[in-house]
N, C-alpha and C positions, 0 to 999 in steps of 0.2 A: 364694325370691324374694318381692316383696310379695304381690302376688296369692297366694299358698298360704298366708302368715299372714293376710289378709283372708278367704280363705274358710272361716277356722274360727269366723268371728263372736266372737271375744273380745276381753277387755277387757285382758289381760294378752299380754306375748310370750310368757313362755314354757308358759303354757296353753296358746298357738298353735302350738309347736311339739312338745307333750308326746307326740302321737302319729307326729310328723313322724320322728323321730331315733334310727336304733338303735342299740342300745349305748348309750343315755342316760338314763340312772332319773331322770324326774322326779315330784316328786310333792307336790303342795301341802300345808303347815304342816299348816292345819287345812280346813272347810268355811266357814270367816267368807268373806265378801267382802272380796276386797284385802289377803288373806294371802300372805304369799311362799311361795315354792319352795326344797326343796332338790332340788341339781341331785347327781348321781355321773357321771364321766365314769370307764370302765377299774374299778368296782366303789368301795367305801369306801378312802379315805387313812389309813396307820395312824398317823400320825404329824399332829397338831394341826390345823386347819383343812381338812376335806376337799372344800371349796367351788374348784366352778373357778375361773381367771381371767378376768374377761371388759375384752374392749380394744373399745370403741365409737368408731368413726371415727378408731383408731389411738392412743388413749390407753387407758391399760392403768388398771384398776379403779374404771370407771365401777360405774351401777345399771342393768342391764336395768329393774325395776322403773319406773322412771322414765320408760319410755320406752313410748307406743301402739303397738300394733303395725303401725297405720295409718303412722308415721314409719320404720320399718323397710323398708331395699332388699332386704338378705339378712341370713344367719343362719352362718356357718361354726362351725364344730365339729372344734379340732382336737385327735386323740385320742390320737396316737403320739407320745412323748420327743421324737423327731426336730423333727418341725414345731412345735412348743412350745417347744424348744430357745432361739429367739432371746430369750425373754422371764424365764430365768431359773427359780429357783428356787420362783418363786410361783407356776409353771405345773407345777406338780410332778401336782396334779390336775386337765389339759388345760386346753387355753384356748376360751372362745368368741368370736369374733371376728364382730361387729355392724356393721355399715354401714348408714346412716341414709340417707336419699333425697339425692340431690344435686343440683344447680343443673345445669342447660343452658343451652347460647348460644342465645339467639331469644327472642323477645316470652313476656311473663310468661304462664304457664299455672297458673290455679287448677282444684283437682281435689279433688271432696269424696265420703266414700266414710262410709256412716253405716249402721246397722241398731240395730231395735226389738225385744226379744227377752220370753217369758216364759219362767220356770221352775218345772218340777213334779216333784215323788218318784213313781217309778215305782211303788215295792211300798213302800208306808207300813208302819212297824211296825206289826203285830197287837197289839193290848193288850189285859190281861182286863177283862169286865164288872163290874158291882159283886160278884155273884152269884158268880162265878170265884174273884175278890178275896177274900171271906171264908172260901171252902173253903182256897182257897191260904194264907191267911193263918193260917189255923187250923193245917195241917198242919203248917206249918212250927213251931208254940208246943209242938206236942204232941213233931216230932223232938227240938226241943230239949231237951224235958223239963217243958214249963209248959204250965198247964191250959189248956184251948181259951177264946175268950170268948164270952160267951150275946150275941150280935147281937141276937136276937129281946128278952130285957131291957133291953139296951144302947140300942136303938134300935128303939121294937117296930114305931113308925109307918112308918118310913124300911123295917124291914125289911118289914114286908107288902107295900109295894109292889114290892120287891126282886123278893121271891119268887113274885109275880103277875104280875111283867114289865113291870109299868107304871113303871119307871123303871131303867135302867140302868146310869144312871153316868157319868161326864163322862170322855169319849175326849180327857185330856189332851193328846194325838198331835195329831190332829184341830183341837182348840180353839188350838192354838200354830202348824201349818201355814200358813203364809204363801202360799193358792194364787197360780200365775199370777204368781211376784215379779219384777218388771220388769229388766229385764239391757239396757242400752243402748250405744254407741258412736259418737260424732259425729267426723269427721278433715276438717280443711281443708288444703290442700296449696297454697304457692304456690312457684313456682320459674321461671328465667328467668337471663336476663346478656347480658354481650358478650365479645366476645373477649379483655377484660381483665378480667370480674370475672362471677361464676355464684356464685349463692344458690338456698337451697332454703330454707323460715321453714314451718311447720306448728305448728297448734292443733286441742289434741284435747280432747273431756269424756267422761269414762266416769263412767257410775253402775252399780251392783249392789245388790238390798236381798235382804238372805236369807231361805230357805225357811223356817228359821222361827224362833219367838221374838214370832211375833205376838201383842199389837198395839204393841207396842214391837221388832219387827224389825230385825235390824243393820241398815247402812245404809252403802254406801261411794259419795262422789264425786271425783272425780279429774280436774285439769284442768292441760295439759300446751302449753306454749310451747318451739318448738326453732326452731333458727335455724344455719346450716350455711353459710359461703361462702368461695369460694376468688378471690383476687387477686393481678392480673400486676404484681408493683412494678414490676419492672425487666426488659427484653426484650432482648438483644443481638442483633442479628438480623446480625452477623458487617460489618457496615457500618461505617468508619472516618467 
């Protein structure tokens, strides 16, 4: 339901439901911000294309991607032949099947649902000192069979301090770390009708800037307009 993809604080659906769904290998491209998913439903397809189908609001190969998660009612996941059956041979690797919030009868209800987030690397990679750097870098000229190099000739200023500890080295890791990088999510909801017509219209902005690459850090924003409604043309109400 909505509420369990909101309470995972993301910017993406199917990040929302990456822990949610077993039997579902999901797992992000890459670590960029506003990288897709590949999704495996029933393990890899051997045969071309092993991406599900997905049917948003009953049309078959929409973009999840496209959609906040804040917009989403539910989430189906159908994983057996059987129940994928009606959609054909493109459901060969299950279907996911999306339903976007929808209109009710009664006075217009707006509903906004937003959170402010940072992000941080737990265990930052260890990287060697300068001091490290030139043993390492030695040992590996001499496996290979070439002479070591005289740092102390090479560099005799740079090395004294090396080797007295008064300079270290620049913790490229460190220097490109992006702490605290801002992760956010804004969702407005409006939804209402009558008995012959119910809408649901939502507006979302997601931003992400990534962990690192500082001070030129990726950067993704994302702004998202949906609109959903259902109308009575015509009503026979069995009346001559």
């Amino acid at each position: 339901g909505t509420d369990d993809l909101l309470r995972q604080n993301s910017t993406e659906a199917l990040d929302a439901i990456q822990s949610q769904a077993a039997g579902v290998n999901i797992v992000q491209n890459s670590g960029m911000p506003g990288e897709g998913f590949k999704v495996n439903i029933r393990g890899l397809g051997t045969i071309g294309n092993s991406e599900p189908l997905y049917v948003i609001d009953g049309v078959a190969g929409g973009n999840i991607n496209n959609l906040n998660p804040a917009d989403i009612q539910s989430i189906d996941i159908l994983k057996d032949a059987a129940s994928a059956a009606i959609y054909g041979s493109r459901a060969a690797n299950g279907v996911i099947l999306v339903t976007t919030r929808q209109g009710q009868r009664g006075a217009m209800r707006v509903s906004y649902d937003g959170y402010y987030g940072v992000q941080q690397i737990e265990n930052l990679a260890q990287t060697l000192d300068a001091k490290q750097f030139m043993e390492i870098y030695n040992e590996e000229r001499v496996v290979s069979g070439r002479a070591p190099i005289d740092f102390a000739a090479a560099i005799p200023a740079l090395y004294q301090r090396i080797q007295s500890g008064a300079w270290n080295g620049t913790n490229w890791m460190e220097e490109a770390y992006n702490k605290n990088a801002p992760i956010q999510n804004h969702a407005i909801n409006l939804a209402g009708g009558s008995d012959q017509s119910t809408f649901s219209m939502g507006f979302s902005y997601s931003s992400q800037e990534g962990v690192f690459g500082k001070p030129v850090e990726p950067h993704y924003d994302r702004y998202t307009a949906r609109i959903n409604s259902d109308h009575v043309i015509y009503e026979n109400n069995g009346l001559d």
